[in-house]
mmJSON file of the N, C-alpha and C atoms, coordinates in Angstrom:
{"data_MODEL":{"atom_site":{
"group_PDB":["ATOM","ATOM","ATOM","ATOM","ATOM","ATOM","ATOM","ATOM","ATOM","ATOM","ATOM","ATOM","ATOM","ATOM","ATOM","ATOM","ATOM","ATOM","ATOM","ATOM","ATOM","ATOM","ATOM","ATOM","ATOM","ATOM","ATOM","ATOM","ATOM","ATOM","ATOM","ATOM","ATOM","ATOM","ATOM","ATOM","ATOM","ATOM","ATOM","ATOM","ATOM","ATOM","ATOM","ATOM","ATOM","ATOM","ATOM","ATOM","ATOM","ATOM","ATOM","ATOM","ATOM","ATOM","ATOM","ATOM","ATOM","ATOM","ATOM","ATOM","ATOM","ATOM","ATOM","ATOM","ATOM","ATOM","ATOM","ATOM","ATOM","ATOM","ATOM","ATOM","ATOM","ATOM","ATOM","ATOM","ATOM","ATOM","ATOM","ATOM","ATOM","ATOM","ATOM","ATOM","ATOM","ATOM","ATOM","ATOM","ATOM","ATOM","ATOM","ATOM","ATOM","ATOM","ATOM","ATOM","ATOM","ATOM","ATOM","ATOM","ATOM","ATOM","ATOM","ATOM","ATOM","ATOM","ATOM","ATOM","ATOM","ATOM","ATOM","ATOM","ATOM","ATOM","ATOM","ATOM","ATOM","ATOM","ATOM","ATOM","ATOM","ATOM","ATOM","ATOM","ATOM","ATOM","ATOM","ATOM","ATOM","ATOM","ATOM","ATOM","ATOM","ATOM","ATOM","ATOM","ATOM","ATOM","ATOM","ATOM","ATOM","ATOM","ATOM","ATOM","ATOM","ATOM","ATOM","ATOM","ATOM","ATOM","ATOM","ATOM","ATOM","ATOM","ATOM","ATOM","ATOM","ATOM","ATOM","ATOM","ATOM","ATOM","ATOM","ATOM","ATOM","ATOM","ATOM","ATOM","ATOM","ATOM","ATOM","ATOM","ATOM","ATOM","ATOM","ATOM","ATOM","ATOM","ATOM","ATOM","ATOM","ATOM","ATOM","ATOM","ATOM","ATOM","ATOM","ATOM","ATOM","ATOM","ATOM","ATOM","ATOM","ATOM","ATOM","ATOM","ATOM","ATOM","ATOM","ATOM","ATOM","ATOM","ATOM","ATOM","ATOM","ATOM","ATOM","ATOM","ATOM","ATOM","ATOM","ATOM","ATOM","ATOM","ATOM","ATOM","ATOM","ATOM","ATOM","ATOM","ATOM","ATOM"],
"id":[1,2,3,4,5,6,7,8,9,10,11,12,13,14,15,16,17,18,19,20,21,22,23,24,25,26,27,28,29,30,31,32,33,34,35,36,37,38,39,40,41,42,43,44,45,46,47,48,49,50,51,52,53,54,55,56,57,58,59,60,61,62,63,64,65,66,67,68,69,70,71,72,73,74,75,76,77,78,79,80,81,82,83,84,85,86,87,88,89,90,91,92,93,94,95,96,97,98,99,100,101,102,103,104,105,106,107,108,109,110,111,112,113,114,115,116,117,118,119,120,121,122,123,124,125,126,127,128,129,130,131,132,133,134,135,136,137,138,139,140,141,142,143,144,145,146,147,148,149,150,151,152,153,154,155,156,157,158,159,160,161,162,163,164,165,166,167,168,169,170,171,172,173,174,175,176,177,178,179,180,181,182,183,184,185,186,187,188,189,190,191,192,193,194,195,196,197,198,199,200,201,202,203,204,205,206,207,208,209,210,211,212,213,214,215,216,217,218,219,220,221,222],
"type_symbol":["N","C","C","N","C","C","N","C","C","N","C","C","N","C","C","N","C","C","N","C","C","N","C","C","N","C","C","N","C","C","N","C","C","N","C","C","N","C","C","N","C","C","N","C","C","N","C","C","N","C","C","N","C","C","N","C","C","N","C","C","N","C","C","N","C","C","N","C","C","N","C","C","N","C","C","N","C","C","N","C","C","N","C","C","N","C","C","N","C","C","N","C","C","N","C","C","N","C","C","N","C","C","N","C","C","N","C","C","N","C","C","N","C","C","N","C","C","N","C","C","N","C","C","N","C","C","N","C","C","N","C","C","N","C","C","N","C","C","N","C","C","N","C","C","N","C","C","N","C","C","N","C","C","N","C","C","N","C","C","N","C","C","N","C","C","N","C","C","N","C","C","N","C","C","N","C","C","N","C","C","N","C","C","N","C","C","N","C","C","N","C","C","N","C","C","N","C","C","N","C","C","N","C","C","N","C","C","N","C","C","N","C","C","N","C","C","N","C","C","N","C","C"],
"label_atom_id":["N","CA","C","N","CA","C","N","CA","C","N","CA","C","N","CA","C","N","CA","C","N","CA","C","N","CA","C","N","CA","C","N","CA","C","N","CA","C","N","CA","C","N","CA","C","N","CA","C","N","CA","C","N","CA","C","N","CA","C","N","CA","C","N","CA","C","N","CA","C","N","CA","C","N","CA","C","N","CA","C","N","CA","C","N","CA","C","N","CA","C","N","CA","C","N","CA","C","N","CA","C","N","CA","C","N","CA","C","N","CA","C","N","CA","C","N","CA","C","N","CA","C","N","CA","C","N","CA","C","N","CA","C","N","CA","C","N","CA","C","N","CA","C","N","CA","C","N","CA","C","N","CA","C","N","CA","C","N","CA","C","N","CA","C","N","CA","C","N","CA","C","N","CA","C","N","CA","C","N","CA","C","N","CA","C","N","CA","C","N","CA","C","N","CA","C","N","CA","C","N","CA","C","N","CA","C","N","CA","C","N","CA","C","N","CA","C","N","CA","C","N","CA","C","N","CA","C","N","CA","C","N","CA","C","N","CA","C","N","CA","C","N","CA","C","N","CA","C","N","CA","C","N","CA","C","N","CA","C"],
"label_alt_id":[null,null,null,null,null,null,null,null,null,null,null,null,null,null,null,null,null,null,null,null,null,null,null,null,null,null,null,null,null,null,null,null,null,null,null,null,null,null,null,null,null,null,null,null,null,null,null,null,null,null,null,null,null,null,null,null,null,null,null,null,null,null,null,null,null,null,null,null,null,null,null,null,null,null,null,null,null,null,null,null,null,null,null,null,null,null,null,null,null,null,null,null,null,null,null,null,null,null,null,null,null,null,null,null,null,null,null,null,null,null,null,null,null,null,null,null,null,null,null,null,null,null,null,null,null,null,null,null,null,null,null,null,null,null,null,null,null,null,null,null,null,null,null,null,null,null,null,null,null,null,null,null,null,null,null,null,null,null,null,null,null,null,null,null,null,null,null,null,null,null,null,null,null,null,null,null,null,null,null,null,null,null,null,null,null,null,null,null,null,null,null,null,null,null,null,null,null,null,null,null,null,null,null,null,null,null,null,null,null,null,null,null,null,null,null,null,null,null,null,null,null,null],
"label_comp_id":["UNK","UNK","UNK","UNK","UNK","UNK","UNK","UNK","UNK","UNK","UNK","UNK","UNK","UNK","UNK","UNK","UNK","UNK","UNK","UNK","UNK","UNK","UNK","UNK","UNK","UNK","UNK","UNK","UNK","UNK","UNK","UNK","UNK","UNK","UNK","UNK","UNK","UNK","UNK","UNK","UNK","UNK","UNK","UNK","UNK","UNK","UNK","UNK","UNK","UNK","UNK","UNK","UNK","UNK","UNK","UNK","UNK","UNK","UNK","UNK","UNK","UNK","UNK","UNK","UNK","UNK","UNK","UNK","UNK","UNK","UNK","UNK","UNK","UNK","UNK","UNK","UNK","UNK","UNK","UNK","UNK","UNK","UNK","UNK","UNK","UNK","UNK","UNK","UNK","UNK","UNK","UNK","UNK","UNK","UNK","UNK","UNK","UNK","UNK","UNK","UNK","UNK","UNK","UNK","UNK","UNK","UNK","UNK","UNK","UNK","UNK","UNK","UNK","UNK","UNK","UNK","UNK","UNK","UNK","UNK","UNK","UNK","UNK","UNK","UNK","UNK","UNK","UNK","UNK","UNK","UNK","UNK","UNK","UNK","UNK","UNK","UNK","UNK","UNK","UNK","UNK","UNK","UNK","UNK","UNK","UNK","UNK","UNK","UNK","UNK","UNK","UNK","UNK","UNK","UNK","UNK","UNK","UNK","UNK","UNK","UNK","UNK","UNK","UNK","UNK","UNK","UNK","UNK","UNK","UNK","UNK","UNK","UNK","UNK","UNK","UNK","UNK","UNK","UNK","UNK","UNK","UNK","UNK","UNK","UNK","UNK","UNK","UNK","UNK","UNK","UNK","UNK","UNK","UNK","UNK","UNK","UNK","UNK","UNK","UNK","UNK","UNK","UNK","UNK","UNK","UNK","UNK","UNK","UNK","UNK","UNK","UNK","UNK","UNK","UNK","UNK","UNK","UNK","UNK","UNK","UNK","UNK"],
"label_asym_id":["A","A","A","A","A","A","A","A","A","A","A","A","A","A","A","A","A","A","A","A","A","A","A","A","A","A","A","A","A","A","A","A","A","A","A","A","A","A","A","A","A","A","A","A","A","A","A","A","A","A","A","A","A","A","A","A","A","A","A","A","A","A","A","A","A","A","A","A","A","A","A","A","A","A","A","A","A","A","A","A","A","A","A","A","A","A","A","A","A","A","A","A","A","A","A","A","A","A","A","A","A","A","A","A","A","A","A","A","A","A","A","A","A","A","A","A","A","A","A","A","A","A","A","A","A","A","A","A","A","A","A","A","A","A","A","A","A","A","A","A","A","A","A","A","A","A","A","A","A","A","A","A","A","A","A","A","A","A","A","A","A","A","A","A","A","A","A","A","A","A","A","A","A","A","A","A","A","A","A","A","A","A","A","A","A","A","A","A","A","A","A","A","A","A","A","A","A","A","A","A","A","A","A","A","A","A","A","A","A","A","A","A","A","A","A","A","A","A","A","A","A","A"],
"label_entity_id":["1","1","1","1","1","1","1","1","1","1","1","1","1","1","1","1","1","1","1","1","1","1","1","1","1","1","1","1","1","1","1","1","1","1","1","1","1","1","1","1","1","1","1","1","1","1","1","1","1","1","1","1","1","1","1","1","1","1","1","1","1","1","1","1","1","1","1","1","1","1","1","1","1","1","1","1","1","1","1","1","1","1","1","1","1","1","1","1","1","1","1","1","1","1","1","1","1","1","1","1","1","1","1","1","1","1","1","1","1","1","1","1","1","1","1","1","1","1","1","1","1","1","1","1","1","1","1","1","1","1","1","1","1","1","1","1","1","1","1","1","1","1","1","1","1","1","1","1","1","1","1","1","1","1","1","1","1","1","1","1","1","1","1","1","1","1","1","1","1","1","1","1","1","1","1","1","1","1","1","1","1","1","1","1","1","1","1","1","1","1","1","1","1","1","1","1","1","1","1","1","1","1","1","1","1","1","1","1","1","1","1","1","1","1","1","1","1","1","1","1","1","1"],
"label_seq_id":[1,1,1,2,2,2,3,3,3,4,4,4,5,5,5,6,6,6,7,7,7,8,8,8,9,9,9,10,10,10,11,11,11,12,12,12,13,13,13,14,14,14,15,15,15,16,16,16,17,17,17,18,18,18,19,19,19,20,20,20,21,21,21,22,22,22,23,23,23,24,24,24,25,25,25,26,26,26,27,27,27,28,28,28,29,29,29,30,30,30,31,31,31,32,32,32,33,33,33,34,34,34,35,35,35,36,36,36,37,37,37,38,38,38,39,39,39,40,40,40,41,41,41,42,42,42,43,43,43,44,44,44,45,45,45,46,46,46,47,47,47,48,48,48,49,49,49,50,50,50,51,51,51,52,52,52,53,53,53,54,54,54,55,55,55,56,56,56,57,57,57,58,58,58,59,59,59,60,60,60,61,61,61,62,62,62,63,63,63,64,64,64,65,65,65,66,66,66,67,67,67,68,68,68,69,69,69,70,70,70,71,71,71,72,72,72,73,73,73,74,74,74],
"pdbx_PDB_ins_code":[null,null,null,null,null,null,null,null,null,null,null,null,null,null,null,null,null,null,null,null,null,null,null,null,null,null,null,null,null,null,null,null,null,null,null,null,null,null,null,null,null,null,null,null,null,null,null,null,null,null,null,null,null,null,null,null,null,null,null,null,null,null,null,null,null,null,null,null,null,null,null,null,null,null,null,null,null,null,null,null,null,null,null,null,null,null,null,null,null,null,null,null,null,null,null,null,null,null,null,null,null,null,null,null,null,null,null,null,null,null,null,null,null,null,null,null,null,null,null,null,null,null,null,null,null,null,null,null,null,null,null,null,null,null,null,null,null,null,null,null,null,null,null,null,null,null,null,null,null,null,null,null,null,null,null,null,null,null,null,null,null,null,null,null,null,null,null,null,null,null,null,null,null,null,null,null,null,null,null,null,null,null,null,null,null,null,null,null,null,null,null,null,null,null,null,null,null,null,null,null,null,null,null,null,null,null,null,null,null,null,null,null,null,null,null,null,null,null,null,null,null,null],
"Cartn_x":[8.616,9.734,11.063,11.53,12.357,12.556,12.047,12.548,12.639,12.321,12.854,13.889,14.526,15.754,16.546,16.525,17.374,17.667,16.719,16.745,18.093,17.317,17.983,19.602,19.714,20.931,21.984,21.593,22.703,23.625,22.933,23.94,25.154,25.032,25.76,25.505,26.235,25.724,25.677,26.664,27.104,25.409,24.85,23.637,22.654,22.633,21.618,21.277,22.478,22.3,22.101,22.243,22.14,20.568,20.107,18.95,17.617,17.867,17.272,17.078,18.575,18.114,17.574,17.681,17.055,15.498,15.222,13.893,13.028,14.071,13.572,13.168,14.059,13.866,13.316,12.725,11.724,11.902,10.633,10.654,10.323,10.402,10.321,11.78,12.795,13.822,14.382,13.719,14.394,13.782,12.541,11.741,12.761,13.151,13.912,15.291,16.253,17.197,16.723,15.8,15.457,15.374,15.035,14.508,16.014,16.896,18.318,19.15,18.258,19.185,20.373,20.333,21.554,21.404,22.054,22.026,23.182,23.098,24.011,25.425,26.408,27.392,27.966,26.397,26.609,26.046,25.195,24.832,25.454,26.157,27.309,28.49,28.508,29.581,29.402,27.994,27.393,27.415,27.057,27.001,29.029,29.484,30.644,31.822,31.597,32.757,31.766,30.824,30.401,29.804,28.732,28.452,29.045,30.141,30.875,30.504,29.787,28.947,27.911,27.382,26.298,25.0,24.229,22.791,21.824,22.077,21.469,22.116,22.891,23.492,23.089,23.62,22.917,21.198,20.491,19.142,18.518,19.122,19.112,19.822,20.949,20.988,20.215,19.772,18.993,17.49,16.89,16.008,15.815,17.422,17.323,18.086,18.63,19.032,20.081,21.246,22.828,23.269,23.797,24.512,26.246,26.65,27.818,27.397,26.469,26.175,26.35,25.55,25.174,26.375,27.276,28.565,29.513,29.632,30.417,30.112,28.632,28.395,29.037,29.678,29.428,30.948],
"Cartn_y":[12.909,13.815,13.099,12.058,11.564,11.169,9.704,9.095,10.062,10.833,12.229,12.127,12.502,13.205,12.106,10.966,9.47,9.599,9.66,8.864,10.368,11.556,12.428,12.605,12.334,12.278,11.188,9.99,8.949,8.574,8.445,7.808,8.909,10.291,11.081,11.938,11.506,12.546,14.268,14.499,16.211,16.58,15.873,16.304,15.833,15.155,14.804,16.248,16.323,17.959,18.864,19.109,20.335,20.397,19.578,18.87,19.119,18.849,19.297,20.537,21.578,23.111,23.58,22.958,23.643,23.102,22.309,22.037,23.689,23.416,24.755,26.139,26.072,27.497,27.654,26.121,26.196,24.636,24.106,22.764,22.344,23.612,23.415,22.592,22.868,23.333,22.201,21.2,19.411,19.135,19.681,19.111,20.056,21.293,21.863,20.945,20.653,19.869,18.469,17.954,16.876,17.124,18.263,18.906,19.233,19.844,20.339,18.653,17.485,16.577,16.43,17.323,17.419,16.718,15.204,14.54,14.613,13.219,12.897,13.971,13.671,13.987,15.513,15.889,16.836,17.926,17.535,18.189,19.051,18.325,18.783,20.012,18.732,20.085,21.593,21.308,22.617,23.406,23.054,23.521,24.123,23.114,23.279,24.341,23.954,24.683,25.452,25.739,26.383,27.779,27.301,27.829,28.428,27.779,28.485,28.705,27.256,26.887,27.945,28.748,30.077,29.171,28.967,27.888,29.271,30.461,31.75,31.427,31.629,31.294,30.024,28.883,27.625,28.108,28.214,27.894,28.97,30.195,30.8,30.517,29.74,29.254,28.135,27.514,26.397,27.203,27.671,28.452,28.81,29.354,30.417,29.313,27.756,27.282,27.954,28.292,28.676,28.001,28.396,27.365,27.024,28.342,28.15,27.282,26.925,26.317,24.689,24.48,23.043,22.691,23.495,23.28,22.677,23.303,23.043,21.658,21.358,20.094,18.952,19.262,18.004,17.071],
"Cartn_z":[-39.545,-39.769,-39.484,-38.564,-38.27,-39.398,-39.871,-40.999,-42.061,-42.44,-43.41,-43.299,-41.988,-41.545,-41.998,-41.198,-41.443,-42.91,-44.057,-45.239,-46.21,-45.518,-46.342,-45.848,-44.587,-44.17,-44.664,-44.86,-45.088,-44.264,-43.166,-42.248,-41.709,-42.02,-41.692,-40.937,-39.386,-38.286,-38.371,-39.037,-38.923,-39.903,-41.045,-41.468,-40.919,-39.914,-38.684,-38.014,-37.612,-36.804,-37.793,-38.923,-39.367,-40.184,-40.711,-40.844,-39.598,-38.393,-37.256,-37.398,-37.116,-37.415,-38.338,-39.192,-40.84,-40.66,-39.664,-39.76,-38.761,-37.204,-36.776,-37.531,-38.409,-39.358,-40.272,-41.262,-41.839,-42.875,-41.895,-42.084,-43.844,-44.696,-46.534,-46.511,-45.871,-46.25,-47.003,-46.044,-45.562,-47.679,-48.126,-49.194,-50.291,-50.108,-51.228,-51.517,-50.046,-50.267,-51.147,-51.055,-51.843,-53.073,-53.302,-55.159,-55.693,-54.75,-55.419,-55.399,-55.116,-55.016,-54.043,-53.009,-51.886,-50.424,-50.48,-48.891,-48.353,-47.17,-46.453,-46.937,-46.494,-46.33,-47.235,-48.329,-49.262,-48.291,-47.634,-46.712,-45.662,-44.969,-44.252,-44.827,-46.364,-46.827,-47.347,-47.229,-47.802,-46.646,-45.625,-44.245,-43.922,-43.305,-43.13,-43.986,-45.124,-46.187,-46.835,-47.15,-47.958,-47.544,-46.494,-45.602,-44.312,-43.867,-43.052,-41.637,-41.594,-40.347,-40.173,-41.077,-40.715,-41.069,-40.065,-40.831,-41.324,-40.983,-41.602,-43.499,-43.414,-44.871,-45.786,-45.308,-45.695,-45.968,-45.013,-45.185,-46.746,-46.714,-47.947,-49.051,-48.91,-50.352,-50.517,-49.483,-49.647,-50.325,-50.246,-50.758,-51.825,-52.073,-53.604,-54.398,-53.789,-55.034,-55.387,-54.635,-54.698,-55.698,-56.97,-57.782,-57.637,-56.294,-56.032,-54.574,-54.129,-52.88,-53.458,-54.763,-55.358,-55.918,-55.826,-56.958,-56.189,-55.083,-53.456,-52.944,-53.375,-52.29,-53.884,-55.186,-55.866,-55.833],
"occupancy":[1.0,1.0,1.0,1.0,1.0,1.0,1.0,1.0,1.0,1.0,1.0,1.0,1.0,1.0,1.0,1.0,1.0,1.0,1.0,1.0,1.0,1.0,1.0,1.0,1.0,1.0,1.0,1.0,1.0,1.0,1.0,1.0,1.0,1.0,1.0,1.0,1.0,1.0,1.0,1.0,1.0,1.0,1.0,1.0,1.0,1.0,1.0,1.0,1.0,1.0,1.0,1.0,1.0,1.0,1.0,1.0,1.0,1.0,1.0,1.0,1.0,1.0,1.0,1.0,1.0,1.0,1.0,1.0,1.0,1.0,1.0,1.0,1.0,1.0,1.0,1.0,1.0,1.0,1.0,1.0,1.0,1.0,1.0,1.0,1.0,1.0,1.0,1.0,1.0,1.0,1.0,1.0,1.0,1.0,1.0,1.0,1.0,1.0,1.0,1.0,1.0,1.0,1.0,1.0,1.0,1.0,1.0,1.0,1.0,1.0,1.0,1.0,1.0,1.0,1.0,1.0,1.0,1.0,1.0,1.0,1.0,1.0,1.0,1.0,1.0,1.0,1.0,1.0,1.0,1.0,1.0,1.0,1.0,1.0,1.0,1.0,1.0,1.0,1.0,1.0,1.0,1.0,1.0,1.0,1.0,1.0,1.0,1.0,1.0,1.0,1.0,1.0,1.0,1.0,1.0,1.0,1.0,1.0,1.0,1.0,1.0,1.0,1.0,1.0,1.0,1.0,1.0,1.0,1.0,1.0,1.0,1.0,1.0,1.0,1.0,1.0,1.0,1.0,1.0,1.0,1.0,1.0,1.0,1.0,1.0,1.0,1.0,1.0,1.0,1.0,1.0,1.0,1.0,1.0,1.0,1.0,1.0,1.0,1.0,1.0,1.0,1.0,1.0,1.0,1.0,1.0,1.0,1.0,1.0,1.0,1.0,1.0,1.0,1.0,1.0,1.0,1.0,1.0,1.0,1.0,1.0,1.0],
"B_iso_or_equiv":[0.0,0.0,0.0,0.0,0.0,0.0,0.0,0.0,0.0,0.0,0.0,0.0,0.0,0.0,0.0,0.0,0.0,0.0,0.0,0.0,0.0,0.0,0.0,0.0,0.0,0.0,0.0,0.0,0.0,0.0,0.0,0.0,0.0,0.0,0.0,0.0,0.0,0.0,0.0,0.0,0.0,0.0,0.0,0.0,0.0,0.0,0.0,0.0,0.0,0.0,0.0,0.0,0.0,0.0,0.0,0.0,0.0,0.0,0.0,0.0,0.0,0.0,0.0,0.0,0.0,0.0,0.0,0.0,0.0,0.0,0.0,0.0,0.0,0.0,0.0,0.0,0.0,0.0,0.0,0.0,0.0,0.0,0.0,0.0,0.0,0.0,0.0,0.0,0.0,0.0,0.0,0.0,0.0,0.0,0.0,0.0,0.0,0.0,0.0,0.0,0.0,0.0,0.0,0.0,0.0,0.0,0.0,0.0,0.0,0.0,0.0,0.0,0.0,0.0,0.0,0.0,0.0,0.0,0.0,0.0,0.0,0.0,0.0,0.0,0.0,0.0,0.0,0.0,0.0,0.0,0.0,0.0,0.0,0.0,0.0,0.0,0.0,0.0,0.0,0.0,0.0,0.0,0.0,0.0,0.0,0.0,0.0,0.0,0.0,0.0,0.0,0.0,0.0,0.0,0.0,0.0,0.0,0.0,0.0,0.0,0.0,0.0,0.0,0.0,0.0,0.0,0.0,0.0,0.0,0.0,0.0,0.0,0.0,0.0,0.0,0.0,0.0,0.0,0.0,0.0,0.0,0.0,0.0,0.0,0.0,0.0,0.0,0.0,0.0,0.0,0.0,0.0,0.0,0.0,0.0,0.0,0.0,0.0,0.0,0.0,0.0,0.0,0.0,0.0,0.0,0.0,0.0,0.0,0.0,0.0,0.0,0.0,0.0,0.0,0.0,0.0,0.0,0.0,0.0,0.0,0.0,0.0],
"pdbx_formal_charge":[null,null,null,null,null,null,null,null,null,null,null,null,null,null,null,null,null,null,null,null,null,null,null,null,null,null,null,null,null,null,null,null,null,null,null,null,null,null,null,null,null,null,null,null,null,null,null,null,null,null,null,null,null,null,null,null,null,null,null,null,null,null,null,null,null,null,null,null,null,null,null,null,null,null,null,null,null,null,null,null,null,null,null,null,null,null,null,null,null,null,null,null,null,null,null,null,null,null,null,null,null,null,null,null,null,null,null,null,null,null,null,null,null,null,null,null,null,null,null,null,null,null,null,null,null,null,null,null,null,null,null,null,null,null,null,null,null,null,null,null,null,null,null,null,null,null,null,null,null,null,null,null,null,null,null,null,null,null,null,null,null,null,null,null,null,null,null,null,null,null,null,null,null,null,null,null,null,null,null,null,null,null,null,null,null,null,null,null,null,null,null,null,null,null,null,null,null,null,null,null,null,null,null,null,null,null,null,null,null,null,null,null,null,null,null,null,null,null,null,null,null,null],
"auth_seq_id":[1,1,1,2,2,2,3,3,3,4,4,4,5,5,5,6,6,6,7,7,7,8,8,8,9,9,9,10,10,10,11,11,11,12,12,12,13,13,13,14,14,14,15,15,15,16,16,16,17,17,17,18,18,18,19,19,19,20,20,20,21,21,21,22,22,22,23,23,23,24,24,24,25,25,25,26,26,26,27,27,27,28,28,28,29,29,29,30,30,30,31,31,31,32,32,32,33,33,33,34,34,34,35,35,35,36,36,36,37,37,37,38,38,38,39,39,39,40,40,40,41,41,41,42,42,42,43,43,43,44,44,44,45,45,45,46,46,46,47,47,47,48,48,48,49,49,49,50,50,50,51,51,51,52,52,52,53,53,53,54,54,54,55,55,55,56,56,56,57,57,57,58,58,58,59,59,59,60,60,60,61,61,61,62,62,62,63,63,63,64,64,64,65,65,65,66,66,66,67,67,67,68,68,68,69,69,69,70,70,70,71,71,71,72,72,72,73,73,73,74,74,74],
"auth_comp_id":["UNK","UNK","UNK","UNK","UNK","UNK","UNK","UNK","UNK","UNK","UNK","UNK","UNK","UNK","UNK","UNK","UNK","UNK","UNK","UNK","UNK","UNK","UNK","UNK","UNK","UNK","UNK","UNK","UNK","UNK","UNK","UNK","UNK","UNK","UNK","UNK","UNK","UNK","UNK","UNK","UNK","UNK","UNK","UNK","UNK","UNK","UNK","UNK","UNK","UNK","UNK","UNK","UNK","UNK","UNK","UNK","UNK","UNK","UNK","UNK","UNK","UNK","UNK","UNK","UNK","UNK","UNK","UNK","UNK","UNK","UNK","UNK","UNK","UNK","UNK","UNK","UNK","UNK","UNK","UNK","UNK","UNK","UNK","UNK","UNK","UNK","UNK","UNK","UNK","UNK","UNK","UNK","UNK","UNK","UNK","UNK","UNK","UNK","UNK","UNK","UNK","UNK","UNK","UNK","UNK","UNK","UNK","UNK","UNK","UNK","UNK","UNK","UNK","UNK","UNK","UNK","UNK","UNK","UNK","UNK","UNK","UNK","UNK","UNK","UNK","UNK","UNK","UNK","UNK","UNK","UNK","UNK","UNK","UNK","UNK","UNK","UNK","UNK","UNK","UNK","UNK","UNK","UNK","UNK","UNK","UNK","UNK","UNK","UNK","UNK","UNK","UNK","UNK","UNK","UNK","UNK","UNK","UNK","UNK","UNK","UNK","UNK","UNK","UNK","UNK","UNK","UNK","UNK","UNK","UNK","UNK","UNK","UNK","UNK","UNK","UNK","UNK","UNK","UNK","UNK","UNK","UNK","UNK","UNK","UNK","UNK","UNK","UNK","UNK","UNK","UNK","UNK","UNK","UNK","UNK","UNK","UNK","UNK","UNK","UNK","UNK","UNK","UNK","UNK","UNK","UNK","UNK","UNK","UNK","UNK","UNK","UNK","UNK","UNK","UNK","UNK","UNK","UNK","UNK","UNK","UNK","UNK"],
"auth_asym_id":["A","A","A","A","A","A","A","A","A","A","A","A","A","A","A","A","A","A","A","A","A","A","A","A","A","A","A","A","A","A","A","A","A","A","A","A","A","A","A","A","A","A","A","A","A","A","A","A","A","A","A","A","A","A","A","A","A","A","A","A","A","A","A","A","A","A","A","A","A","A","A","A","A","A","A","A","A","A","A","A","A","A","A","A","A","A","A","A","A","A","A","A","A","A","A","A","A","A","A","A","A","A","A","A","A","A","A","A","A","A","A","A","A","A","A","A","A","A","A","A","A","A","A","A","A","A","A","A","A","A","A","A","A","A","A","A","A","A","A","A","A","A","A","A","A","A","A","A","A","A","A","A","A","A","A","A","A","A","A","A","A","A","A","A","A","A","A","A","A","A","A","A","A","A","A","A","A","A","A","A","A","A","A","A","A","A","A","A","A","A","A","A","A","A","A","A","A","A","A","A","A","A","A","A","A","A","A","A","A","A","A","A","A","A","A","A","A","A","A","A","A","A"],
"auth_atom_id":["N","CA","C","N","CA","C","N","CA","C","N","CA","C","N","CA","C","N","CA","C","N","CA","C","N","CA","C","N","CA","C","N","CA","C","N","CA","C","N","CA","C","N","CA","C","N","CA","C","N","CA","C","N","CA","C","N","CA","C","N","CA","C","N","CA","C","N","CA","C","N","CA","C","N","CA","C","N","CA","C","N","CA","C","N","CA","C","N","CA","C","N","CA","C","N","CA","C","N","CA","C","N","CA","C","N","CA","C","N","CA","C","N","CA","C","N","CA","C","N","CA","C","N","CA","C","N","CA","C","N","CA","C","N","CA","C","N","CA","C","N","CA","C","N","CA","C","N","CA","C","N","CA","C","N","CA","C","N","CA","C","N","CA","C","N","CA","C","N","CA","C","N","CA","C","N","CA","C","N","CA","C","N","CA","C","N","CA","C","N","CA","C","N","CA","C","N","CA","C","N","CA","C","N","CA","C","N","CA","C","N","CA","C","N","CA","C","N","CA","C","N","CA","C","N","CA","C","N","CA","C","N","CA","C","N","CA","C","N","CA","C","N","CA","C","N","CA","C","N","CA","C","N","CA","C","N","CA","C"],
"pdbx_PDB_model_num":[1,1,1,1,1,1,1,1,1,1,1,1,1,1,1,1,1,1,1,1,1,1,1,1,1,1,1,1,1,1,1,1,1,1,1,1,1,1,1,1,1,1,1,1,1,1,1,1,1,1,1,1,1,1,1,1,1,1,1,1,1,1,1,1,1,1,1,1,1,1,1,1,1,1,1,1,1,1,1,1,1,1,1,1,1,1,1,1,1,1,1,1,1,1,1,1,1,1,1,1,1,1,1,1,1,1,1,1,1,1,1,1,1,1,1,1,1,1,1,1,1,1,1,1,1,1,1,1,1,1,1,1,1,1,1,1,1,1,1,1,1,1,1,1,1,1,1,1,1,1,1,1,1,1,1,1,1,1,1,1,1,1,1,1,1,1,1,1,1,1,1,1,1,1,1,1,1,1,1,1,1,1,1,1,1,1,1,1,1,1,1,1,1,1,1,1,1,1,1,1,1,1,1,1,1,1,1,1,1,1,1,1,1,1,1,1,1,1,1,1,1,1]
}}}
């Protein structure tokens, strides 16, 4: 699971941490972000600005495939 985290993150701490929680809440989550194509630092911004720091929010658009979530991180 670590190296997951490392590879999907990119060297970007703020999706280090948010990556961790999204594992607590449901460790698909880390494999959907891979399918929507969303890492490192897209990560974050999805989190941060998009999300609005809510990882309740993030983790459901991460789910349902937000197209205003995927649009935010491009």
């Amino acid at each position: 699971m670590k190296s997951r985290i490392i590879e999907l993150a990119k060297g970007n701490p703020g999706a280090v941490t948010v990556l961790v929680e999204l594992i607590r809440i449901n460790p698909l989550l880390l494999e959907t972000l891979e399918e929507l194509n969303i890492r490192g630092p897209q990560i974050w911004v999805a989190y941060k600005d998009w999300a609005k720091m809510d990882m309740n929010k993030l983790s459901e658009g991460i789910m349902t495939g937000d197209p205003e979530m995927i649009e935010a991180t491009k």
